[in-house]
ROLOTOR-314176 format. One record per atom (N, C-alpha, C): residue in three letters; x, y, z. Coordinates in steps of 0.02 Angstrom, whole numbers, padded with zeros to 5 digits, always signed. Each point is the difference from the previous one (the first is absolute). Last residue first. Layout:
N
ALAXYZ/...
***
This chain:
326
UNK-01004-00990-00312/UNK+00035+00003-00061/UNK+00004-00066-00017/UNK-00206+00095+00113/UNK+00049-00051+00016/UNK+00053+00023-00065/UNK-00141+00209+00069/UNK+00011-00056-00066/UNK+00051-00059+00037/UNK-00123+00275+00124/UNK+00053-00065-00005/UNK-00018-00060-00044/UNK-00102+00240+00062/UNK-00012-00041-00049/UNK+00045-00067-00017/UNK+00028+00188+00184/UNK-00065-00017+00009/UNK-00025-00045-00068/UNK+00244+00061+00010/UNK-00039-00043+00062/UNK-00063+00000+00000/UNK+00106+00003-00228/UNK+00009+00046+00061/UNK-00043-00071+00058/UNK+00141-00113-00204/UNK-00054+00046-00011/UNK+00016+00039+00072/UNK+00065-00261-00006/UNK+00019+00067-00051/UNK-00054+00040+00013/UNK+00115-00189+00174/UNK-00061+00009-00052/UNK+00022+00065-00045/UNK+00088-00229+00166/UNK+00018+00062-00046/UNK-00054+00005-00036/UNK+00056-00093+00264/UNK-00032-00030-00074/UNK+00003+00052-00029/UNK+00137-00129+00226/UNK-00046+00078-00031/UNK-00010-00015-00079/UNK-00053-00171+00212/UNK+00068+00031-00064/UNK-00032+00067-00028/UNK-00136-00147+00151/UNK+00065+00065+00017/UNK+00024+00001-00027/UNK-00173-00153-00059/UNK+00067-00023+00040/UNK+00026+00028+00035/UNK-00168+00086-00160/UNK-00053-00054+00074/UNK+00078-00029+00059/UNK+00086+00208-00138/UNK-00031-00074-00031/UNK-00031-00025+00072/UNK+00056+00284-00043/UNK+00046-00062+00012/UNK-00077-00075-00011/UNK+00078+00303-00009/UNK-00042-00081-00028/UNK+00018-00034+00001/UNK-00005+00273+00112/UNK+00044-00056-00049/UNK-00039-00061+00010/UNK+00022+00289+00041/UNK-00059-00069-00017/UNK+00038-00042-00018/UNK+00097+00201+00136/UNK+00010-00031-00065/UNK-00058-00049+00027/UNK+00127+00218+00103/UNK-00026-00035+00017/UNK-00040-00023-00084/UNK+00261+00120+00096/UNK-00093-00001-00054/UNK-00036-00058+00031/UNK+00148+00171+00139/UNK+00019-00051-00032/UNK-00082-00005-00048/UNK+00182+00171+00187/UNK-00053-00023-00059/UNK+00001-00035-00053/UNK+00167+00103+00159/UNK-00060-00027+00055/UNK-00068-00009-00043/UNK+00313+00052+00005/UNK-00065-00021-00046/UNK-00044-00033+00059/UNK+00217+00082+00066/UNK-00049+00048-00015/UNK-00057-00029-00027/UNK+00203-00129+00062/UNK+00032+00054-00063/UNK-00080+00056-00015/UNK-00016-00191+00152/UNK+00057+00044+00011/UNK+00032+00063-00027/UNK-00162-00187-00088/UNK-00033+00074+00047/UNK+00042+00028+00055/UNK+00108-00143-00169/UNK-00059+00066-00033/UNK-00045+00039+00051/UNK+00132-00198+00064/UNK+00053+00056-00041/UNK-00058+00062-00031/UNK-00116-00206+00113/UNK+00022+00037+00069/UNK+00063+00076-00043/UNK-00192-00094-00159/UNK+00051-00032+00010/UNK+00029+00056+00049/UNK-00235-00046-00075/UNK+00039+00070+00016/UNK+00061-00040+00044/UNK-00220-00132-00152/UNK+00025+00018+00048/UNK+00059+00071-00004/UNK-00213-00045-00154/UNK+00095-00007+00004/UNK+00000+00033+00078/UNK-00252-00128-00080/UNK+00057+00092+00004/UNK+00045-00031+00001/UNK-00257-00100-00018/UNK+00067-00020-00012/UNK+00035+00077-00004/UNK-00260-00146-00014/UNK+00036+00076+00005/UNK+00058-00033+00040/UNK-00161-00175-00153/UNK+00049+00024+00060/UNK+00022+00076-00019/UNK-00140-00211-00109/UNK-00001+00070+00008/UNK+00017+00017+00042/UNK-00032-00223-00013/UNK+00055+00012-00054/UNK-00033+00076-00024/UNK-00109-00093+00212/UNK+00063-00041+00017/UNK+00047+00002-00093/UNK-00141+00226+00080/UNK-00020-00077-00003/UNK+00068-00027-00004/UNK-00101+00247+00081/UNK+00046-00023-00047/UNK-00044-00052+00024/UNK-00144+00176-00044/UNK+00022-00036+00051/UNK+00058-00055-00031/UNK-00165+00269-00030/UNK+00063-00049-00047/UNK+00009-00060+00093/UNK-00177+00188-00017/UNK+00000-00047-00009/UNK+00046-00084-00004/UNK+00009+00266-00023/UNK-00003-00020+00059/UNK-00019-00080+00014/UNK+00139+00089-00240/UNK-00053+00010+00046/UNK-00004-00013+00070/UNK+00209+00002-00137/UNK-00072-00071-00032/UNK-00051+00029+00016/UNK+00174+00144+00077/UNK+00020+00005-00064/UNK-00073-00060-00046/UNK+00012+00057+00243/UNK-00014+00071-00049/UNK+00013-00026-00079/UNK+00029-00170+00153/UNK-00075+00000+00006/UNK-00010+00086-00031/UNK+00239-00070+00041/UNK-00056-00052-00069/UNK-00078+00025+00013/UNK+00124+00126+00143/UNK+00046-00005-00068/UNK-00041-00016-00051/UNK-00042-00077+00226/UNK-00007+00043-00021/UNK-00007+00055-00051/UNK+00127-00198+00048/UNK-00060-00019+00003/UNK-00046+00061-00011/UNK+00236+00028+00056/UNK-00001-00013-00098/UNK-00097-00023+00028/UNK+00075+00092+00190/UNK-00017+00041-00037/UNK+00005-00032-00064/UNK+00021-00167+00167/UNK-00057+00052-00007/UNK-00009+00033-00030/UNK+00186-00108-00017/UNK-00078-00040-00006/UNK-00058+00028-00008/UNK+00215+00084+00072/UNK+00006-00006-00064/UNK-00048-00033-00023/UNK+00030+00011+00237/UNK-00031+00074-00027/UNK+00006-00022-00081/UNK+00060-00206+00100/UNK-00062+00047+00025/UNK-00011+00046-00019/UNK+00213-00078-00058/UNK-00059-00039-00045/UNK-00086+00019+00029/UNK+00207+00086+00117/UNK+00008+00030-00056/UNK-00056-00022-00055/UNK+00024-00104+00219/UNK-00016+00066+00004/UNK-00017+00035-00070/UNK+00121-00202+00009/UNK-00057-00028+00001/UNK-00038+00079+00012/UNK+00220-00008-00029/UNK-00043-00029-00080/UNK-00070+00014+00019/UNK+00123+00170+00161/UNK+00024-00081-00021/UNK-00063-00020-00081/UNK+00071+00267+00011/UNK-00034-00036+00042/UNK+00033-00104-00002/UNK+00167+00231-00011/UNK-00034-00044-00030/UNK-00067-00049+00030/UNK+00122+00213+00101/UNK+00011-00066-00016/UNK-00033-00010-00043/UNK+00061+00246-00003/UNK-00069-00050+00045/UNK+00046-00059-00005/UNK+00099+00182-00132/UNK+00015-00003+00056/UNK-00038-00050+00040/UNK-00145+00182-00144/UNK+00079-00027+00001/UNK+00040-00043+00055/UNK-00263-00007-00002/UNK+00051+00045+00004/UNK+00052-00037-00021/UNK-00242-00111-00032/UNK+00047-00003+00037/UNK+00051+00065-00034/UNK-00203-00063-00092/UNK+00015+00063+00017/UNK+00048+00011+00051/UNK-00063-00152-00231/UNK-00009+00000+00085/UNK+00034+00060+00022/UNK-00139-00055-00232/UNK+00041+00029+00025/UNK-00004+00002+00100/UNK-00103-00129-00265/UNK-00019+00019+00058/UNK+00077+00022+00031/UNK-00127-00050-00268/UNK+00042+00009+00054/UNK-00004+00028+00080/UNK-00136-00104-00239/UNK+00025+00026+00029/UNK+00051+00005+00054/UNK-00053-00165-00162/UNK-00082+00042+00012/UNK-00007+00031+00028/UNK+00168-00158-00160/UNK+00006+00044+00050/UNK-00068+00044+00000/UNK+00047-00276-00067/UNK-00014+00095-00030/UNK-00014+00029+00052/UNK+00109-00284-00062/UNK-00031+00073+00037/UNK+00006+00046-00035/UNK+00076-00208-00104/UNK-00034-00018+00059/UNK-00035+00049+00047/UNK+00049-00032-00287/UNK+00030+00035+00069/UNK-00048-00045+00084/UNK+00031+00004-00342/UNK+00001-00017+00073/UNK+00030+00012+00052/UNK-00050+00178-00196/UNK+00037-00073+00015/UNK-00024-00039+00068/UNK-00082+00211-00085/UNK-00042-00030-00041/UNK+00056-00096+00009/UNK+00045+00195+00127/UNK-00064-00018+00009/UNK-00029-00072-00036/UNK+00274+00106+00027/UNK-00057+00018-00023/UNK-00065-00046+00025/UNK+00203+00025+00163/UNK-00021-00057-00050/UNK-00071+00058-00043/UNK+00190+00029+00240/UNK-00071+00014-00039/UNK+00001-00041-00076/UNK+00114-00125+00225/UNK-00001+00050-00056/UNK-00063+00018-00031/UNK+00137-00196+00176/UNK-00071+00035+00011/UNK+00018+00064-00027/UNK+00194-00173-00007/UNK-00018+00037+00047/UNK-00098-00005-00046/UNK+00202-00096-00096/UNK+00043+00054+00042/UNK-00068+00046+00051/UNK-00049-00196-00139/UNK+00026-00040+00028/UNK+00058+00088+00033/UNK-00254+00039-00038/UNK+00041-00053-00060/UNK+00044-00005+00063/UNK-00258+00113+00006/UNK+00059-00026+00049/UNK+00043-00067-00058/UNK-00177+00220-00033/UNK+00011-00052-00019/UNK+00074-00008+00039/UNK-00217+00190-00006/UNK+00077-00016+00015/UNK+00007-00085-00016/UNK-00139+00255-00076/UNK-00010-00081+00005/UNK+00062-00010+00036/UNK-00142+00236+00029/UNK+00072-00035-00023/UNK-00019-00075+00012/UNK-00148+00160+00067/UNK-00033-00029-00060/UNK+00073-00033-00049/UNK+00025+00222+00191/UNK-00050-00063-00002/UNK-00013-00022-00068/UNK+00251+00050+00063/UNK-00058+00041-00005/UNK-00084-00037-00018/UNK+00232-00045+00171/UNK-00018-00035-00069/UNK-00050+00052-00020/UNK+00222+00018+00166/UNK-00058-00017-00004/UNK-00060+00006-00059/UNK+00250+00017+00156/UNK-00023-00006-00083/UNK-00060-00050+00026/UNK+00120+00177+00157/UNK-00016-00049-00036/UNK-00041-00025-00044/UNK+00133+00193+00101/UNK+00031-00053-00055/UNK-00057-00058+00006/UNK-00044+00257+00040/UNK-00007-00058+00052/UNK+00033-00035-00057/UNK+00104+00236+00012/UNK-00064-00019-00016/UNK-00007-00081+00018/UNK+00188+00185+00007/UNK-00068-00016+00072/UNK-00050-00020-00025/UNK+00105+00044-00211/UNK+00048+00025+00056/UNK-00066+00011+00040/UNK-00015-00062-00214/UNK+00024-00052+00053/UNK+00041+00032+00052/UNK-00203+00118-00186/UNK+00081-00018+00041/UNK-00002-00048+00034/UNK-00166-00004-00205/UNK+00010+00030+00061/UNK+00060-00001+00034/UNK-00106-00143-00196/UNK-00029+00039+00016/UNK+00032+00053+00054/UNK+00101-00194-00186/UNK-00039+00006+00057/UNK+00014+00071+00025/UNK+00070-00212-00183/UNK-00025+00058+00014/UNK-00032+00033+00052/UNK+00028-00221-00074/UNK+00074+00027+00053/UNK-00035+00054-00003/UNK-00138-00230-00061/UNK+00009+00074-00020/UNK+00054+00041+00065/UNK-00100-00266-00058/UNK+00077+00035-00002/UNK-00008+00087-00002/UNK-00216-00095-00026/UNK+00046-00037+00060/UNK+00051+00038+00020/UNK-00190+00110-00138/UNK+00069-00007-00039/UNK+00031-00029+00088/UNK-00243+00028-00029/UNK-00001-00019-00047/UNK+00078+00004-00002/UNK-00054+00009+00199/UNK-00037-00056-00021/UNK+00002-00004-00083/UNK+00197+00101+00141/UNK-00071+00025-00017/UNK-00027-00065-00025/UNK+00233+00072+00127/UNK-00037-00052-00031/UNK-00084+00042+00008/UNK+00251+00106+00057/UNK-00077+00039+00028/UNK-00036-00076-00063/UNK+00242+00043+00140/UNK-00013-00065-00039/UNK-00092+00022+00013/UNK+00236+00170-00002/UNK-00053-00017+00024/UNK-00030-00071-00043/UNK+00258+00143+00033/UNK-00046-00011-00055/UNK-00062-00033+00049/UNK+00224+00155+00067/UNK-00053-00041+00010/UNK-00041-00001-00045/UNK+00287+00074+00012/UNK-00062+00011+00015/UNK-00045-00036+00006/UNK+00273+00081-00054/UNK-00051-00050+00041/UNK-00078+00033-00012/UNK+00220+00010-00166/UNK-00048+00030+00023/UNK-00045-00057+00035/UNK+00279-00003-00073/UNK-00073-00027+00022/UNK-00046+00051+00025/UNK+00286+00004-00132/UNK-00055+00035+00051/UNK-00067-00051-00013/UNK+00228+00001-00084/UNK-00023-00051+00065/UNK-00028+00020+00030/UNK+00117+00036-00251/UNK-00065+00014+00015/UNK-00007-00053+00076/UNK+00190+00006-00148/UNK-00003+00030+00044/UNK-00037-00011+00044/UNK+00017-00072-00240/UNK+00027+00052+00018/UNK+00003+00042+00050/UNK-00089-00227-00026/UNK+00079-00003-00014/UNK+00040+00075-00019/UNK-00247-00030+00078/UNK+00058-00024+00045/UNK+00076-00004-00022/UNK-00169+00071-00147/UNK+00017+00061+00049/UNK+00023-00025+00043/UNK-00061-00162-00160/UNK+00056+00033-00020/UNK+00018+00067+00037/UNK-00153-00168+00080/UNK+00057-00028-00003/UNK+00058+00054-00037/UNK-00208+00088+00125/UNK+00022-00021-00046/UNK+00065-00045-00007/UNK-00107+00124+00236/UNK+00023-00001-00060/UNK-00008-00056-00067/UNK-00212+00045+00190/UNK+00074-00017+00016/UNK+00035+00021-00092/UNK-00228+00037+00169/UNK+00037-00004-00079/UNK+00087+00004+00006/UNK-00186-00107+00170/UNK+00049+00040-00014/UNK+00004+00012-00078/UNK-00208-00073+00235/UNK+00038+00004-00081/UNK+00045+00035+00007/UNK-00150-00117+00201/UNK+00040+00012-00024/UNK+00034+00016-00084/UNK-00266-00065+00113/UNK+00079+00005-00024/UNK+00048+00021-00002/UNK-00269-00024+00099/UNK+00046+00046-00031/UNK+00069-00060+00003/UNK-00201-00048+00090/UNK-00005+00004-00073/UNK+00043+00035-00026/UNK+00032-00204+00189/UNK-00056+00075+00001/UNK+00025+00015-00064/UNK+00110-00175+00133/UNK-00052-00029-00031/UNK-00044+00035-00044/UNK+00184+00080+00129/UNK+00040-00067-00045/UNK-00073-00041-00047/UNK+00010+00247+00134/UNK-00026-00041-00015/UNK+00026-00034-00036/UNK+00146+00195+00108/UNK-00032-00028-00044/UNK-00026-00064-00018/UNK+00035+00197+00204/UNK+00053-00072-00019/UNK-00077-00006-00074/UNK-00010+00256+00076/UNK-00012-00063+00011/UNK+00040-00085-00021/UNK-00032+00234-00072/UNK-00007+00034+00051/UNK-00002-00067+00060/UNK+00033+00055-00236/UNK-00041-00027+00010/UNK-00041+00013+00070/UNK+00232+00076-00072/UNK-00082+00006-00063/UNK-00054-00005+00046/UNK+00211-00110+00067/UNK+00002+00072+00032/UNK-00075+00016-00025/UNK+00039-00175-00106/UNK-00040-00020+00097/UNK+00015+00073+00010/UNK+00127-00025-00194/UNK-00081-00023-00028/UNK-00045+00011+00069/UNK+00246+00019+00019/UNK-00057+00063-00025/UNK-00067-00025-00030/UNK+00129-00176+00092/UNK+00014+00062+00039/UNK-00038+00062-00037/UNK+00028-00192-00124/UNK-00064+00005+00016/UNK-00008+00065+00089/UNK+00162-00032-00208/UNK-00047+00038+00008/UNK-00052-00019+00034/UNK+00236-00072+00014/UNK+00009+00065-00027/UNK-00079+00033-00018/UNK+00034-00237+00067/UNK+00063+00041+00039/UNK-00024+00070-00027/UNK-00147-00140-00115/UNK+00009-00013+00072/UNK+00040+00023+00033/UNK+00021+00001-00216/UNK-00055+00031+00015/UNK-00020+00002+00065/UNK+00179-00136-00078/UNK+00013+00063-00013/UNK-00055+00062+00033/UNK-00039-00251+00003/UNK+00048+00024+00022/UNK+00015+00061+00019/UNK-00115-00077-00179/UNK-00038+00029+00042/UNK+00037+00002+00077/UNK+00132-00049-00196/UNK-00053+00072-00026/UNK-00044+00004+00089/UNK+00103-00202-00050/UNK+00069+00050+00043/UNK-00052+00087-00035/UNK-00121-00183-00043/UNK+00009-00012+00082/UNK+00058+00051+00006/UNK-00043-00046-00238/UNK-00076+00039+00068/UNK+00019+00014+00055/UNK+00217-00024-00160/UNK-00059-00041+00029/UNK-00059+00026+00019/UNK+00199+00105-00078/UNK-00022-00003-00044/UNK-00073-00052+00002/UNK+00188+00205+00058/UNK-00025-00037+00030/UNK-00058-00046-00059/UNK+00239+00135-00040/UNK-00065+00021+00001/UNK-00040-00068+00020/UNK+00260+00042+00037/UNK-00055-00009-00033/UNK-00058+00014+00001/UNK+00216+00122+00059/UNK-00032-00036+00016/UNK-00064-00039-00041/UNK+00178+00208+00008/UNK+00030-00083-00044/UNK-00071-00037+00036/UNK-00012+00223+00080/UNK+00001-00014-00075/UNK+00010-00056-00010/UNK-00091-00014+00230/UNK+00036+00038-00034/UNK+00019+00009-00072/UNK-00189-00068+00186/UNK+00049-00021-00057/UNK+00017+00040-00058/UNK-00046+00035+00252/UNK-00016-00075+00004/UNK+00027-00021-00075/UNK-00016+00210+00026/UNK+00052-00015+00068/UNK-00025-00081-00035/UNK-00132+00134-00128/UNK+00080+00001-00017/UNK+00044-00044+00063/UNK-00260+00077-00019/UNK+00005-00113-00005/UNK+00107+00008-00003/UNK-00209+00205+00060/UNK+00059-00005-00040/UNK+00027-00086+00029/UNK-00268+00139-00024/UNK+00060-00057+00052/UNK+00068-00029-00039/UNK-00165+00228-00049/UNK+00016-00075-00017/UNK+00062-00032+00052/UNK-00195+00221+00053/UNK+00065-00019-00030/UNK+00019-00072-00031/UNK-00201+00090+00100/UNK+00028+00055-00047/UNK+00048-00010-00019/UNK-00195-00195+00101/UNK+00084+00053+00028/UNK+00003+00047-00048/UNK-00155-00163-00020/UNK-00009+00019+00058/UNK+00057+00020+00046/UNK-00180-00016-00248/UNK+00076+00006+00039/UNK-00005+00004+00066/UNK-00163-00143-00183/UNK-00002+00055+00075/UNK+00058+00019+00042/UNK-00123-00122-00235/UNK+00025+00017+00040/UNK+00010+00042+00038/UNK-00143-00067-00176/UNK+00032-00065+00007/UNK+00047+00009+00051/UNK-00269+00128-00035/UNK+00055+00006-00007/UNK+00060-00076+00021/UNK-00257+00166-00004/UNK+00045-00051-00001/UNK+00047-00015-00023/UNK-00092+00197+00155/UNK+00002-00013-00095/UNK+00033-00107+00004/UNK-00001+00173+00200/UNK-00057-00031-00018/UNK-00031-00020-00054/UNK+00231+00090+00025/UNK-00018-00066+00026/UNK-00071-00028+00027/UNK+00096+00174-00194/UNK-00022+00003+00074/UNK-00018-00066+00011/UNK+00188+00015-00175/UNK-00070+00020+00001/UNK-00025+00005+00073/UNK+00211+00005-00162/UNK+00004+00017+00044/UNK-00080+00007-00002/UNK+00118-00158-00212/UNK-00042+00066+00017/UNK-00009+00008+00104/UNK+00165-00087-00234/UNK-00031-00012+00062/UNK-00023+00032+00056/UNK+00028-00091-00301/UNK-00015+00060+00071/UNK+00003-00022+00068/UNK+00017-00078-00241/UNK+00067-00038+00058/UNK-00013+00077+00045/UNK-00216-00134-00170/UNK+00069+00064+00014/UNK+00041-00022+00059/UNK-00126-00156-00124/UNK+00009+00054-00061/UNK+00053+00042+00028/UNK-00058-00223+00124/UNK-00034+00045-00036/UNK+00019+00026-00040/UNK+00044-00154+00187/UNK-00012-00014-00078/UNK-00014+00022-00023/UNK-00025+00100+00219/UNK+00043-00062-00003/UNK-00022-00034-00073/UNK-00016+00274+00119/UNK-00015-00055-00071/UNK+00013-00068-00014/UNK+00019+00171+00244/UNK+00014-00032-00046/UNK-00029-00008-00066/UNK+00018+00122+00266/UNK-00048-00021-00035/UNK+00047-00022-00070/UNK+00035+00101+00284/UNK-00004-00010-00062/UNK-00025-00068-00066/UNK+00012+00162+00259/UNK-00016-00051-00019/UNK+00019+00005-00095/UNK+00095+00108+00230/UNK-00034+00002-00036/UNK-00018-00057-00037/UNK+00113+00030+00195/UNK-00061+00010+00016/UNK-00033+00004-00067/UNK+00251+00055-00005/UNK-00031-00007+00062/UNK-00075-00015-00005/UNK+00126+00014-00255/UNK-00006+00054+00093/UNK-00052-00047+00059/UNK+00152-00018-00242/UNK-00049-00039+00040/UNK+00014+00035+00061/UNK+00136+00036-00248/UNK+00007+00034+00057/UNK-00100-00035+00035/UNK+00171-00088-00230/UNK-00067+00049+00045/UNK+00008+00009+00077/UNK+00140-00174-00163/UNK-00004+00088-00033/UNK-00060+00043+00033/UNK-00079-00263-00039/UNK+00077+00045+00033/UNK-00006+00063-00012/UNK-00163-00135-00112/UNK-00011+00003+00108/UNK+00040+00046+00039/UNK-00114-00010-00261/UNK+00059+00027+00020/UNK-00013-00008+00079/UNK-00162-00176-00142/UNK+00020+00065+00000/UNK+00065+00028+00050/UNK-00053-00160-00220/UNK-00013-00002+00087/UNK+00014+00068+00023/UNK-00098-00077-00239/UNK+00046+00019+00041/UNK-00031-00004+00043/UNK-00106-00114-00191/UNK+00006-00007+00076/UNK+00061+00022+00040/UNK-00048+00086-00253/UNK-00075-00013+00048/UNK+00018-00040+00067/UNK+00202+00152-00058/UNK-00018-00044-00023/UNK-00078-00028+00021/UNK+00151+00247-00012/UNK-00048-00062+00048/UNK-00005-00047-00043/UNK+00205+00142-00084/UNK-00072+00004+00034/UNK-00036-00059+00016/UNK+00242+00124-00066/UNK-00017-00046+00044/UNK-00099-00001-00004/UNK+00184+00091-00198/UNK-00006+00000+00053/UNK-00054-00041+00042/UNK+00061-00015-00236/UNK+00062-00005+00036/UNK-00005+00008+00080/UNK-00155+00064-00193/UNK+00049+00028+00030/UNK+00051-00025+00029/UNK-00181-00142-00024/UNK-00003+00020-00078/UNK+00077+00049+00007/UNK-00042-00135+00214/UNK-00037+00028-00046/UNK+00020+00016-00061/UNK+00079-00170+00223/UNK-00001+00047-00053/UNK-00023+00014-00045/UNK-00076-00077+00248/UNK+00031-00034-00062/UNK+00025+00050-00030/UNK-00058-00064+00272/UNK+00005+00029-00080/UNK+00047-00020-00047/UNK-00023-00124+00207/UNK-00051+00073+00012/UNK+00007+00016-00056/UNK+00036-00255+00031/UNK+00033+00089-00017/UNK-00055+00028+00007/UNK+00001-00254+00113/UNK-00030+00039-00041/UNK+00027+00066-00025/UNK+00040-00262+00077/UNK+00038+00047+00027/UNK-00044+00051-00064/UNK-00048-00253+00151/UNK-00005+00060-00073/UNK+00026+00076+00013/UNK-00048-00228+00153/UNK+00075+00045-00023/UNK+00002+00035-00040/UNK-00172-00127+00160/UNK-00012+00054-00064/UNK+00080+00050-00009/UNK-00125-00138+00194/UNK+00062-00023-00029/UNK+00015+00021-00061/UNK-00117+00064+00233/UNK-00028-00008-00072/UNK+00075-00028-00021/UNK-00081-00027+00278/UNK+00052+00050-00056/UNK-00036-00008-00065/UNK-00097-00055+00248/UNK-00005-00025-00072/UNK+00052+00030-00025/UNK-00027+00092+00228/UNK-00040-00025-00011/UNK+00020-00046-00077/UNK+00088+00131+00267/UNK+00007-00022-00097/UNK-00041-00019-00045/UNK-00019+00148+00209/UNK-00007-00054-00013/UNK+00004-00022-00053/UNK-00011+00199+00008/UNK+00082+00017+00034/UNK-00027-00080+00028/UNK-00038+00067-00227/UNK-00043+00005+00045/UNK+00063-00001+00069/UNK+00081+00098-00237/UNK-00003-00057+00042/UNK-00044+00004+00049/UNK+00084+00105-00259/UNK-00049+00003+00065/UNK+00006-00061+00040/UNK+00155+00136-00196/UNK-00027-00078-00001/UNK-00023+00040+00079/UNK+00118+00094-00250/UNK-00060+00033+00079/UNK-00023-00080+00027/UNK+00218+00095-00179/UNK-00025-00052+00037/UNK-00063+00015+00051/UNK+00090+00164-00201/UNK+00016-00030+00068/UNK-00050-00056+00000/UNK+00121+00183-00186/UNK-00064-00016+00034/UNK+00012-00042+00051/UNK+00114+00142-00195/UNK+00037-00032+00041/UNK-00072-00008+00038/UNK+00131+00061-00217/UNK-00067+00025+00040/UNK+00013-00069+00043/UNK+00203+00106-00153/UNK-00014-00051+00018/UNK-00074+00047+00049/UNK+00075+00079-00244/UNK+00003+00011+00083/UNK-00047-00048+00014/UNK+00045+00003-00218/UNK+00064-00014+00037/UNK-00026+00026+00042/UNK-00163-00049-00109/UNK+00024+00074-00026/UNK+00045-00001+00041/UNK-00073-00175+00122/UNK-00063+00040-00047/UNK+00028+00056-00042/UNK+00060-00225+00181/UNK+00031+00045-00053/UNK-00045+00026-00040/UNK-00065-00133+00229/UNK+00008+00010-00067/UNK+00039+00054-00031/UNK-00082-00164+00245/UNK+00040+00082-00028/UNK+00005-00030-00059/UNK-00201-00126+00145/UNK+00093+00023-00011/UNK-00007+00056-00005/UNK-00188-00155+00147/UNK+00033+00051-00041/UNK+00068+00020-00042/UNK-00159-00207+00157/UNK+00059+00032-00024/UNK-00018+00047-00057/UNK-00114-00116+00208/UNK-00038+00006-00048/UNK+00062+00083-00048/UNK-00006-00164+00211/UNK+00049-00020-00064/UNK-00037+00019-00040/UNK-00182+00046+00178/UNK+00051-00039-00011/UNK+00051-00017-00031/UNK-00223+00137+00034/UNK+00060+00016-00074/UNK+00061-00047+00049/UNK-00184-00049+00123/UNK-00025+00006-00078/UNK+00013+00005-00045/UNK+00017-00129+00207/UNK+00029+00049-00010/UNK-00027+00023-00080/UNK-00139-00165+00158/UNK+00059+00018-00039/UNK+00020+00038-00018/UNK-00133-00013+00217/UNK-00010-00016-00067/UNK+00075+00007-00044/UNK-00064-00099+00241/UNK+00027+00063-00021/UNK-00014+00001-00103/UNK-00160-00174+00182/UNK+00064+00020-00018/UNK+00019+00070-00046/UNK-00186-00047+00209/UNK+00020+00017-00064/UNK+00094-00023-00033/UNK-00095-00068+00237/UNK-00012+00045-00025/UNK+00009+00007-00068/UNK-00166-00177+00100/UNK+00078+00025+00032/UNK+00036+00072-00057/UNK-00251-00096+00056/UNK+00050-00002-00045/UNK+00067+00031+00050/UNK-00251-00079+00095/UNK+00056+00023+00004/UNK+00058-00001-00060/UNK-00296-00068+00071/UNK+00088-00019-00027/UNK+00054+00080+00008/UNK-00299-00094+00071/UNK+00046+00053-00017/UNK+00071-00028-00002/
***
């Protein structure tokens, strides 16, 4: 049996993922910047493309373009609610859905965090990742943890998000931020999938794999990975410790006992009663970094993984019960 250490944070997804303002039928439209940060940094995108929400029509007036973005600003985000999007799509809706709906966000104030004291009209508009997440850090992760009910997992599946202003609603004013929480829900068929299921309010942060997820270990960590690529593990379920808020942390070696047992377990529901690891068939979990089970998290995946007559870990393609040397 092995030990992974914990997950790295996934990449931010809408990262510098820029919006403008356009002139449409002389009224300036005006859209925003939405960038997400894990509250562990993770990768940035480097994608300076700057996209318009609309174009002009036959009339003169404003309509969707096939990949408007949709309207972030100009709305009113209530407390607790969740909301929903078109990202490249057709419409610039943004739809108030029940948060057992899936969904790209999760207010977690009624009001916007006014940014004016800190910068004032003449001030520039911020323009690095780091002075953005900066930002996000002073001003929303206090209401993100109020939410939550809890310090926030640096390793776990929720996020920090803002829709923050526009370069051209910054230069008219605009120093309002909507805080809230985006979720990291990976499916075996969509890795990267943000979308996700349910409130984050008192719910467990940790990120844990759904069965029949591949994972592949590159140079920022141990990630979901489509199937059909090479990977070193697949998730075959999950196990939950029942230590209380507040407990210590068990030591490595405590923590690798019960985590033995029940992933062994685990495997013999998921292979059969039969299943016996070998010296390059190994059951394997993410350890529970002493910050995360501080921060509440007490569930982790338990994973098949493959390694060489050597111990190296070895990459195969396909599911776990049909594994392919890649």
């Amino acid at each position: 049996m092995r030990i992974l250490t914990p997950q790295a944070p996934r990449p931010p997804r809408w990262t510098r993922g820029r919006f403008v303002a356009c002139v449409v039928g002389g009224v300036v439209v005006l859209v925003v910047l939405l960038v997400a940060i894990g509250v562990a940094v993770g990768g940035g995108g480097d994608d300076e493309r700057d996209v318009a929400a609309s174009t002009a029509g036959p009339s003169g007036t404003a309509s969707p373009s096939p990949t408007a973005e949709p309207e972030l600003t100009g709305r009113r985000y209530q407390l607790g609610h969740c909301y929903l999007w078109d990202r490249g799509g057709s419409s610039t809706t943004v739809d108030d859905v029940s948060c057992d709906r899936p969904h790209l966000f999760e207010s977690v104030s009624d009001d916007p965090a006014d940014l004016s004291a800190e910068f004032p009209a003449t001030a520039a508009r911020p323009l690095a990742d780091d002075e953005w997440s900066s930002i996000y850090d002073r001003y929303c992760r206090t209401l993100v943890e109020a939410y939550l009910g809890y310090p926030l997992d640096p390793h776990g599946r929720f996020s920090i998000l803002a829709i923050v202003p526009s370069v051209a609603g910054w230069i008219q004013g605009d120093r309002k931020i909507r805080c809230g929480i985006g979720a990291y829900a990976p499916t075996p068929e969509k890795p990267d999938n943000d979308l996700s299921a349910g409130s984050a309010k008192g719910a467990d942060q940790s990120r844990v794999y759904p069965v029949g997820t591949c994972l592949a270990k590159d140079t920022t960590g141990t990630g979901p990975v489509a199937c059909s690529t090479p990977h070193q593990h697949v998730a075959i379920g999950d196990i939950r410790f029942t230590d209380p808020p507040g407990a210590a942390p068990p030591s490595d070696a405590a923590f690798a006992e019960r985590a033995g047992q029940q992933c062994a377990a685990v495997a013999r529901a998921f292979f059969g009663p039969s299943f016996q690891q070998t010296s390059t068939v190994n059951i394997s979990w993410f350890n529970i970094a002493p910050e995360s089970w501080q921060a509440g998290s007490r569930s982790v995946s338990c994973l098949v993984s493959y390694f060489t007559d050597a111990g190296e870990p070895r990459a195969v393609t396909g599911d776990a019960r049909n594994p392919v040397p890649a």
